[in-house]
C-alpha positions in Angstrom: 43.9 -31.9 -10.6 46.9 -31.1 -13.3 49.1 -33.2 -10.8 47.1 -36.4 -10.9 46.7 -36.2 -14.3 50.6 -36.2 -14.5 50.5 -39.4 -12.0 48.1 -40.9 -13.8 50.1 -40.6 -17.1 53.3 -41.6 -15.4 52.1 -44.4 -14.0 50.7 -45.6 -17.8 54.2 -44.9 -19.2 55.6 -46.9 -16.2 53.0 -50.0 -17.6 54.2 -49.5 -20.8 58.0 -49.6 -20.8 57.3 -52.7 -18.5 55.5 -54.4 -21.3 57.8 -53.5 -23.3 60.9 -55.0 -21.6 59.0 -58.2 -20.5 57.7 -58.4 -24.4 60.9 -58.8 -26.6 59.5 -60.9 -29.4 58.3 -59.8 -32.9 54.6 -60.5 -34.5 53.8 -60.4 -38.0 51.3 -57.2 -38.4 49.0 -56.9 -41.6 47.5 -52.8 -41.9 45.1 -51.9 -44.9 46.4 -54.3 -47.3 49.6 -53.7 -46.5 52.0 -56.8 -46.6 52.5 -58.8 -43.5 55.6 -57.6 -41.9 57.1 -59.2 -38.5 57.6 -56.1 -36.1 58.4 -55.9 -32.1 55.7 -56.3 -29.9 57.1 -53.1 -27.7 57.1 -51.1 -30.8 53.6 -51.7 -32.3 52.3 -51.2 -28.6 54.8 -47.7 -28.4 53.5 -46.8 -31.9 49.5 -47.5 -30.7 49.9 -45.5 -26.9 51.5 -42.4 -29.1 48.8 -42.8 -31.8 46.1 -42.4 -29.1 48.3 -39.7 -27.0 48.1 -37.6 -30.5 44.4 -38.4 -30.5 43.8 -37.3 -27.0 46.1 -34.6 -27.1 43.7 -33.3 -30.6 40.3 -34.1 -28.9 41.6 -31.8 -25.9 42.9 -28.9 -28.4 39.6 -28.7 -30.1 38.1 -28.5 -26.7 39.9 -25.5 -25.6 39.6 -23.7 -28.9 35.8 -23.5 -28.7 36.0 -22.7 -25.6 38.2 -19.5 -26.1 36.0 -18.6 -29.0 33.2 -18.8 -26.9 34.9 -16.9 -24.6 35.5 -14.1 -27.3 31.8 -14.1 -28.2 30.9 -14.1 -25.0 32.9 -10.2 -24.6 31.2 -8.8 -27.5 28.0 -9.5 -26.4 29.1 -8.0 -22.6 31.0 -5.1 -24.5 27.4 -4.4 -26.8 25.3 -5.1 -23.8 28.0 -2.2 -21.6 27.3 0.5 -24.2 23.9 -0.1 -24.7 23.4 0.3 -21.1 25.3 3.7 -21.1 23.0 4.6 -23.9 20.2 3.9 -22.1 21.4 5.8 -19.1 22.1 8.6 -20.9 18.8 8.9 -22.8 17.2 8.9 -19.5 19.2 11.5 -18.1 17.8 13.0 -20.5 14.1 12.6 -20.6 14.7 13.2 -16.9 16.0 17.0 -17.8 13.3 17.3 -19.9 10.8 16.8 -17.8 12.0 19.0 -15.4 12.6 21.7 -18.0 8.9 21.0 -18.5 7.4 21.0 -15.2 9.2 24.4 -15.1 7.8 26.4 -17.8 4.6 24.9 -16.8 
């Protein structure tokens, strides 16, 4: 899966350097109030792929951090859940010896 990802996202970057070489000419840009300016087309397209890269790249850290802490979360319960098992086992063991030290004085 990692590997079509990677061909995937080669095959973008491939797209976009072509647009970029076939697209030499300038365009005036106007951001937020921000005076026009006249920019290349290749570099306003370069500047919008790594803007939504970043983005992506964000999104996709988020996702792996909750999943780790969920992960984490998910081993304390198992850990709590592991010793109050033993706890229980061990209080039965011992009701059990009781009852036999019971049934034996009886």
């Amino acid at each position: 899966m990692v590997i079509v990802g990677w061909i995937i996202a080669l095959a973008l970057g491939i797209g976009l350097a072509l647009f970029a070489v076939q697209n030499p000419g300038t365009v005036p840009i106007s951001f937020w109030g921000v005076p026009s300016q006249v920019l290349p087309v290749w570099s306003l397209v370069l500047a919008s792929a790594a803007v939504g890269a970043l983005m992506v790249g964000i999104i996709a850290l988020i996702g792996r951090l909750r999943l780790y802490l969920g992960g984490r979360h998910n081993r304390k319960v198992l850990t709590e859940h592991k010793r109050m098992i033993v706890e229980r086992d061990n209080r039965i063991h011992e009701l059990e010896q009781e009852i036999f030290r019971l049934r034996g004085a009886a």
